[in-house]
Steps between C-alpha positions, in 0.01 A plus 500: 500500500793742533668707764185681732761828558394672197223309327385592167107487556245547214143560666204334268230698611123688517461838723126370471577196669489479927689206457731604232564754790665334738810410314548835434463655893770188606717680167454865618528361911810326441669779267594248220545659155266357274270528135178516442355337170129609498199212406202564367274273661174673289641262199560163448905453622775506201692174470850690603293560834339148508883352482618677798128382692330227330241611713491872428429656779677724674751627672773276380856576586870425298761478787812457336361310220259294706143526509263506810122559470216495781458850697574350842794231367681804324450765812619186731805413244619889518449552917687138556765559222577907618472477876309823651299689744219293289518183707768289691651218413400144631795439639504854677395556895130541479479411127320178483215705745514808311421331173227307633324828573538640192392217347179484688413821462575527076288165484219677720512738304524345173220229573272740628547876356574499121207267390192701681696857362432368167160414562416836662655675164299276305153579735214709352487811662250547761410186781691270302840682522410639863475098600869406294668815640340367888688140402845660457449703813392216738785271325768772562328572900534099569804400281752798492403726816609237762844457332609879440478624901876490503547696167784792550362602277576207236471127569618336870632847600702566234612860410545389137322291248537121586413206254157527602427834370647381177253199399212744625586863429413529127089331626524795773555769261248410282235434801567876595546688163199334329288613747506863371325337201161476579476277163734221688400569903314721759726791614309351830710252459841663656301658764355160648809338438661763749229472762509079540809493382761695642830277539419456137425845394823592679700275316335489180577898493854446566545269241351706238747768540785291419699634197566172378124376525447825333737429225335548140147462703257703315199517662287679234625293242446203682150536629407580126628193352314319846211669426418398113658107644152541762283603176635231293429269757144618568434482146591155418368381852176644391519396132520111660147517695 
C-alpha cells in the first residue's frame, strides 16, 4: 500500500452524499493532502468510475495506488493508519474502552437517526410530516441524549472532534441546515430539538461549526438538489398507487 508519511490520496466523491461525507471530515481532521474527483450520481456511473468501484457508489479512496470503498471502512482505514486526536489506538491505555463508546454511539446513531430523517424529508407537509419529524425527535431523546452528558463540548469530553463526530457529523449538518427549508422540515424542528434535547443540541451545534465538517458544505445548494430528490420521490411513489 505504500509508505502512510506522505500518502498520495485521490478522494472519489459526492458533496450531496452524508456518507460520501465522512471520508472527507477524517481527510480535512487528520490534515492529509488529498484530491477530489467529483461523481455525478444524477447519471448512470461511467465505466472508468465503475473500475475503481464495481459498485459505484461513493466515496471511494486511492491510497497509494490502493483502493478502499465503504464510508465507515475508509474513515476507519485513515484514523487507524494516521494516528490522531480522532481515536486511540487498541493497544493504547483506555483504547479498547474508548472505541467501544464510539462505536456504540455511531451505531445508535446510525441504526436509529438517518433512516426516520429521510422519511421526515420525504413526509407530506402538514400531520404527516409533524408525526416523521416527532419520530426523529423521540429517537434522538432515547438513543443519543443519554450518551452525550459528558460532551466537552464534542464526544466523551473531548475538546476536539473524535471519531465519533466523524461517522455522524455530515447527518448533523444536514438535520440542522435543512430545517430552514420549510420544503424539507419544520423550522419547529430545531426549536424542539433544543427543548428535549439539550446534550444533543449542545453538541450537535458544536459540531456544525467545524471548518472541516464545513468544508465545500453548501447548504443552499444542497437542500435544492434534496428538495427536487423529495419531489421525485413523491412523484413516482404516487405514480405506483
Amino acid at each position: 500500500m505504500g509508505s502512510t508519511e506522505n500518502p498520495k490520496i485521490t478522494l472519489y466523491t459526492s458533496y450531496a452524499c452524508p456518507w460520501a461525507h465522512r471520508a472527507q471530515i477524517a481527510l480535512r481532521e487528520l490534515a492529509l493532502p488529498f484530491t477530489t474527483t467529483l461523481i455525478d450520481l444524477a447519471v448512470p456511473r461511467t465505466p472508468s468510475y465503475l473500475a475503481i468501484n464495481p459498485r459505484g457508489l461513493v466515496p471511494a479512496l486511492d491510497y497509494n495506488g490502493t483502493i478502499l470503498t465503504e464510508s465507515a471502512v475508509v474513515a476507519q482505514f485513515l484514523v487507524d493508519a494516521h494516528p490522531s486526536h480522532l481515536e486511540k489506538a487498541s493497544s493504547d491505555e483506555g483504547g479498547p474502552l474508548q472505541r467501544a463508546r464510539i462505536n456504540f454511539f455511531v451505531d445508535a446513531f446510525v441504526s436509529k437517526v438517518p433512516g426516520l430523517y429521510l422519511a421526515a424529508l420525504r413526509a407530506e407537509a402538514g400531520e404527516d410530516k409533524e408525526r416523521a419529524v416527532g419520530k426523529v425527535v423521540d429517537a434522538v431523546v432515547k438513543e443519543l441524549e443519554p450518551l452525550l452528558g459528558d460532551a466537552g463540548p464534542f464526544f466523551g469530553g473531548a475538546d476536539r472532534l473524535t471519531f465519533a463526530e466523524v461517522q455522524t457529523a455530515s447527518f448533523v449538518i444536514r438535520l440542522l441546515d435543512f430545517a430552514q427549508y420549510e420544503a424539507l422540515l419544520p423550522k419547529n424542528f430545531l426549536t424542539t430539538l433544543q427543548t428535549k434535547a439539550p446534550n444533543f443540541w449542545k453538541w450537535a451545534s458544536a459540531v456544525v461549526k467545524e471548518d472541516s465538517v464545513t468544508y465545500k458544505w453548501d447548504a443552499k445548494a444542497n437542500a435544492e438538489k434534496a428538495i427536487l430528490r423529495v419531489e421525485k420521490a413523491r412523484k413516482e411513489a404516487a405514480a405506483a398507487k
